[in-house]
C-alpha positions in Angstrom: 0.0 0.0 0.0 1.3 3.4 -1.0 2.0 5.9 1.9 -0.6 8.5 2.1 0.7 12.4 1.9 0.7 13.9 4.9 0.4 18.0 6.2 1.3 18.9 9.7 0.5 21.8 11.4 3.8 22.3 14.0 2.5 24.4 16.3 4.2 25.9 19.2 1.2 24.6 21.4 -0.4 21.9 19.2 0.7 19.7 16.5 -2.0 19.0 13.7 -1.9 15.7 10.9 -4.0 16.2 8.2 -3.9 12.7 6.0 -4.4 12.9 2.1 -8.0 11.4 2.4 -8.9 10.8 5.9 -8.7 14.8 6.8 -7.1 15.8 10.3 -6.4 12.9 12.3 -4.4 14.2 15.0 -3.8 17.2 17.5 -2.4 17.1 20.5 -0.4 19.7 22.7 3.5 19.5 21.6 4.3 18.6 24.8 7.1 15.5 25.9 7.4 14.0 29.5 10.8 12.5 30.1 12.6 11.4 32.5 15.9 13.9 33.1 18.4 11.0 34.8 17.7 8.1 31.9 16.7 10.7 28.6 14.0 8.3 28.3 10.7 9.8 27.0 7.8 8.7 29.1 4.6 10.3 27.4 4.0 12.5 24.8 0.9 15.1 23.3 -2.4 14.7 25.7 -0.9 12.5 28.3 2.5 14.7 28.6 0.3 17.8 29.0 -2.0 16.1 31.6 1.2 16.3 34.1 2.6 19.8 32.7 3.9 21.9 36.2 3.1 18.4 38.4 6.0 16.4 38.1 8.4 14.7 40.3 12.1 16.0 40.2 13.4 14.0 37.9 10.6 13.4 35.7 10.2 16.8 33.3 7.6 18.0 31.0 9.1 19.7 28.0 7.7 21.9 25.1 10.3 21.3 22.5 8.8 24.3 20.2 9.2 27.8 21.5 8.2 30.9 19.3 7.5 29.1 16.2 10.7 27.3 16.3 12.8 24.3 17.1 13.9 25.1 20.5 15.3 21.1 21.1 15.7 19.3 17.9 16.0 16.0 19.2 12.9 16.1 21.7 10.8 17.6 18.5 12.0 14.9 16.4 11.3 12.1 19.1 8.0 14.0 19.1 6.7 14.2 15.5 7.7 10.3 15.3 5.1 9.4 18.2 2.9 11.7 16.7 2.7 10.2 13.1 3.1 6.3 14.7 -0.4 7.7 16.3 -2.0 8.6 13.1 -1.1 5.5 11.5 0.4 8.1 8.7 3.6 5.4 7.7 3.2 2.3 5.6 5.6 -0.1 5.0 6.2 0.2 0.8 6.7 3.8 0.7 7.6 7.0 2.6 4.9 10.0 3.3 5.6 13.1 1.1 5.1 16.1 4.2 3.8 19.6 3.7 5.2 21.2 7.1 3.8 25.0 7.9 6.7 27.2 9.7 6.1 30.8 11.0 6.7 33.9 8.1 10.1 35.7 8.7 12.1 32.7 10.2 15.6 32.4 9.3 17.0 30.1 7.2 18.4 28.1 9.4 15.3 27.6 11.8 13.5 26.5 8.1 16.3 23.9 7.6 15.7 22.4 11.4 12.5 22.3 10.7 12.5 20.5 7.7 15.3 18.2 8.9 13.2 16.9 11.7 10.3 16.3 9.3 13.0 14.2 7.0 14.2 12.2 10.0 11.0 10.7 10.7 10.7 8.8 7.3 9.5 11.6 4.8 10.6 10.9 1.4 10.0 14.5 0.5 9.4 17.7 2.4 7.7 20.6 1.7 7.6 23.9 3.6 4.9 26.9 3.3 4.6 29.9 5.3 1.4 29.7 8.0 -0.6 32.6 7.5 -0.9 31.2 3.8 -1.8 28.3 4.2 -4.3 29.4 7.4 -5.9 31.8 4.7 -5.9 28.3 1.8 -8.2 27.0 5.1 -9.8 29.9 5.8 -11.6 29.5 2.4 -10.1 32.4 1.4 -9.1 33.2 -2.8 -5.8 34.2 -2.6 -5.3 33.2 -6.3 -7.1 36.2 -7.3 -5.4 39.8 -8.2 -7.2 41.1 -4.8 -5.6 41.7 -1.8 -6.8 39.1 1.3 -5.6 40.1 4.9 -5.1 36.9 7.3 -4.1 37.8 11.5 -2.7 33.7 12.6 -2.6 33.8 16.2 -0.8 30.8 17.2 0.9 29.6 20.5 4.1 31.4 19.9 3.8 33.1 17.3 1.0 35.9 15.9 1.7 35.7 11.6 0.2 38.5 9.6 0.2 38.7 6.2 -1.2 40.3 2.9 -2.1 38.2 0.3 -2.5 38.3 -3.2 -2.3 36.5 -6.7 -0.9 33.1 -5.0 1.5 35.1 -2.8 2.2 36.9 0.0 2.9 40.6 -0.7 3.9 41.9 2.7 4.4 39.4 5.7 5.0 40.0 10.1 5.8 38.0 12.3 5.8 38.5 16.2 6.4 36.7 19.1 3.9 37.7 21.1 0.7 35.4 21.2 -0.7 33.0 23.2 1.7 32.0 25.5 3.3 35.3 26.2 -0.5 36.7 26.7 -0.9 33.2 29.5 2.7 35.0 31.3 1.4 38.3 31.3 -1.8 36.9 33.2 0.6 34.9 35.4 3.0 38.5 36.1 -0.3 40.5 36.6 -1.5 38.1 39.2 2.0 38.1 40.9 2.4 41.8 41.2 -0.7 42.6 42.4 -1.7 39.7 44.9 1.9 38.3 45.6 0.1 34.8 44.2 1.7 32.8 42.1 -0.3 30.5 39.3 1.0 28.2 36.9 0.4 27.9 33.5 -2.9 26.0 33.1 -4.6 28.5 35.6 -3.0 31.3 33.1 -4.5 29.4 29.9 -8.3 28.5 31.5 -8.5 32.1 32.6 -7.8 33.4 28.9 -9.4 31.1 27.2 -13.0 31.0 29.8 -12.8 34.3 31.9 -11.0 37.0 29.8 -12.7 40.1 28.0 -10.1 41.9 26.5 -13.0 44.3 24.8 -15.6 45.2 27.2 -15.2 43.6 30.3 -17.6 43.2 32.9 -16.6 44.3 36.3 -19.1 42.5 37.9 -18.0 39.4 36.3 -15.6 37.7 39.0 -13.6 34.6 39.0 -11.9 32.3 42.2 -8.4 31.3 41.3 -6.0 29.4 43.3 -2.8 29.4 43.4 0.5 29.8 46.2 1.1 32.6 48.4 4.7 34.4 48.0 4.8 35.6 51.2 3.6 32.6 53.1 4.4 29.9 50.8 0.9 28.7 51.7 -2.1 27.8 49.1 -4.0 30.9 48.8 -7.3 31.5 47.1 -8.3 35.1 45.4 -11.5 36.8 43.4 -10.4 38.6 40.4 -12.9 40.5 38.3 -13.3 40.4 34.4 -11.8 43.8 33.9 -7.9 42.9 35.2 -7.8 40.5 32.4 -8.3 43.1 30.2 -5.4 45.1 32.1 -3.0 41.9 32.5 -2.9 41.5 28.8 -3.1 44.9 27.5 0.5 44.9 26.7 0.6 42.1 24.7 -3.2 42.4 22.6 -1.5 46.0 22.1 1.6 44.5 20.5 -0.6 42.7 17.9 -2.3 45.2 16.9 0.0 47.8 16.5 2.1 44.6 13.8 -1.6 45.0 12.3 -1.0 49.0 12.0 2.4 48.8 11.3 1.4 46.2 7.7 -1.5 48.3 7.0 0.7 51.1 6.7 3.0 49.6 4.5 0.0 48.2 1.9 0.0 50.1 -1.4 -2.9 51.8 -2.0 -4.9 49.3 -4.3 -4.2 46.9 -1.9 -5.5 48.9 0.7 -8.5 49.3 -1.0 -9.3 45.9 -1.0 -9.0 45.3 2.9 -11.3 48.4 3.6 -13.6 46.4 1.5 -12.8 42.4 2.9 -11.4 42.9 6.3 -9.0 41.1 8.3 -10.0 37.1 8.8 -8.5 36.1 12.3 -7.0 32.6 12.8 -5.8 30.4 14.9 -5.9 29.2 18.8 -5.7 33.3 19.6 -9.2 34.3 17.3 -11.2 33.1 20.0 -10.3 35.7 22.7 -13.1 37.0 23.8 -13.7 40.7 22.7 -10.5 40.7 20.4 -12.2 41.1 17.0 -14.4 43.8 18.4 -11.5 45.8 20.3 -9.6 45.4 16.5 -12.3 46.6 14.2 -13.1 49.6 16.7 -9.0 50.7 16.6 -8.1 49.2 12.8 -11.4 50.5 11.8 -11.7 47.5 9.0 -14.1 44.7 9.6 -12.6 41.7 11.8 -13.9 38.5 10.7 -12.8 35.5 12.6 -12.7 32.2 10.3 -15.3 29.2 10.9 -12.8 26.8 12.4 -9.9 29.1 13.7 -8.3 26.2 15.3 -8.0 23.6 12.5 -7.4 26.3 9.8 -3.8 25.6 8.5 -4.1 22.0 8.9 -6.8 22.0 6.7 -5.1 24.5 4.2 -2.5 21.7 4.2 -5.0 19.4 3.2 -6.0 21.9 0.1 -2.6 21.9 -0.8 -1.6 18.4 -0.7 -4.8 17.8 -3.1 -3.0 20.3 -5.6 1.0 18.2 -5.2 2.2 19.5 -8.7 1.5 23.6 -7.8 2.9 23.1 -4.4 6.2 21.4 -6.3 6.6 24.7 -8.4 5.8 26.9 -5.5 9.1 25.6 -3.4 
């Protein structure tokens, strides 16, 4: 049996595999659990993240991307390997052609780790293609046509922006702000101002369930738990809707002003054309509550966020892999 071609989404929080004919069959946090004194790997994906900031001393949980990028080759390697043994993506005849999405702006050599660590799991041929164009392919967005098309990718470690037009991207950012960095500002804000300290999955749940970053409501509050600086002791607090809106003001600033900063470079036709479409959010960061309103009001453009913000570039991948011979002439 022929080996199926395969598009992954490397994300710096999830890892997506989209399968040539059986659509995305895998995401799971890129997260590895080993164990420090052997180097052996214990878990990796949903069962490594279940034990993220709870392990023993010796036993360490690990996420191998940071910004985008390879930050440990060797744990990303071991990870894409358990990841694609998972999907059942590897047959015995063949190898699996891979289309591999990498942040815009990356150097060289950060695109040649990346695409080393897709070779090293079996890939007979690897393909790269910047995100935001392949989140807007999944967006359902015509970026074939003379029109310009504005995507905003707001990933784990990364936020991608870019303008798009006739197959191509005309002008391109790249940040690292996103996500995570918004999850640390939560966990600073908390810090300074209660002396409490939270850990990361307290950071995410309040972004992702509590946060407003639009028009908060004050009356809105939320118990959080965490450890006591001073004491040492577990503590528990009340925070109200409108901090979050003050603990990541910094960072929902920094994005927006990368949105000003592109905008500002877009020739005039261009520009014309994004008055008219708007900006189509993607990615894990689209669904903050109140950031599409906050942009449109300061941008003033429509802010669309995309039907399936979170499955967008793996299933641009899957657009792409159904169209091999362009993608060849693209690389």
């Amino acid at each position: 049996m022929l080996a199926k071609d395969i598009g992954i989404d490397l994300g710096t929080a999830n890892v997506l595999i989209y399968i040539k004919g059986r659509g995305i069959v895998l995401n799971e946090p890129s997260v590895v659990v080993i164990d420090t004194e052997t180097k052996k790997v214990l878990s990796v994906g949903k069962e490594a993240n279940e034990v993220l900031g709870r392990t023993p001393g010796k036993v360490k949980a690990i996420k191998p991307m940071k910004d985008g990028v390879i930050a440990d080759f060797e744990l990303t390697e071991i990870m894409l390997n358990e990841f694609i043994k998972k999907a059942k993506a590897r047959k015995v005849i063949t190898r699996p052609r891979i289309l591999i999405c990498c942040p815009t702006n990356i150097t060289p050599v950060e695109k040649n780790a990346i695409k080393e660590a897709a070779e090293r799991t079996g890939a007979r041929k690897v393909y790269l293609e910047e995100e935001p164009k392949v989140a807007a392919i999944g967006a359902g967005m015509n970026i074939k046509e003379a029109a310009a098309n504005m995507v905003l990718d707001i990933g784990g470690g990364t936020t991608d922006i870019a303008i798009l037009s006739m197959n191509g991207i005309v002008l391109s950012s790249s940040i690292k702000v996103a996500g995570n960095e918004l999850d640390q500002e939560i966990i600073r804000y908390i810090r300074d101002k209660y002396k409490l300290l939270i850990g990361e999955k307290t950071a995410e749940d309040i972004k992702i369930n509590f946060s407003n970053v639009y028009k908060p409501n004050r009356g809105e509050k939320l118990e959080i738990r965490g450890r006591d600086l001073i004491t040492g002791l577990p503590k528990a607090i009340e925070i109200n809707q409108e901090e979050t809106k003050e603990a990541m003001k910094e960072g929902v600033g920094k994005i927006i002003k990368a949105c000003q900063n592109l905008l500002e470079q877009t020739p005039p036709e261009l520009s014309a054309d994004i008055v008219e479409k708007g900006v189509i959010l993607t990615g894990g960061g689209a669904l903050l509550n109140g950031l599409s309103d906050r942009m449109e009001e300061e941008l003033t453009i429509p802010v669309l966020i995309a039907e399936t913000p979170l499955t967008c570039v793996a299933e641009g991948c899957g657009i792409l892999l159904n169209n091999i011979k362009q993608l060849e002439e693209d690389q």
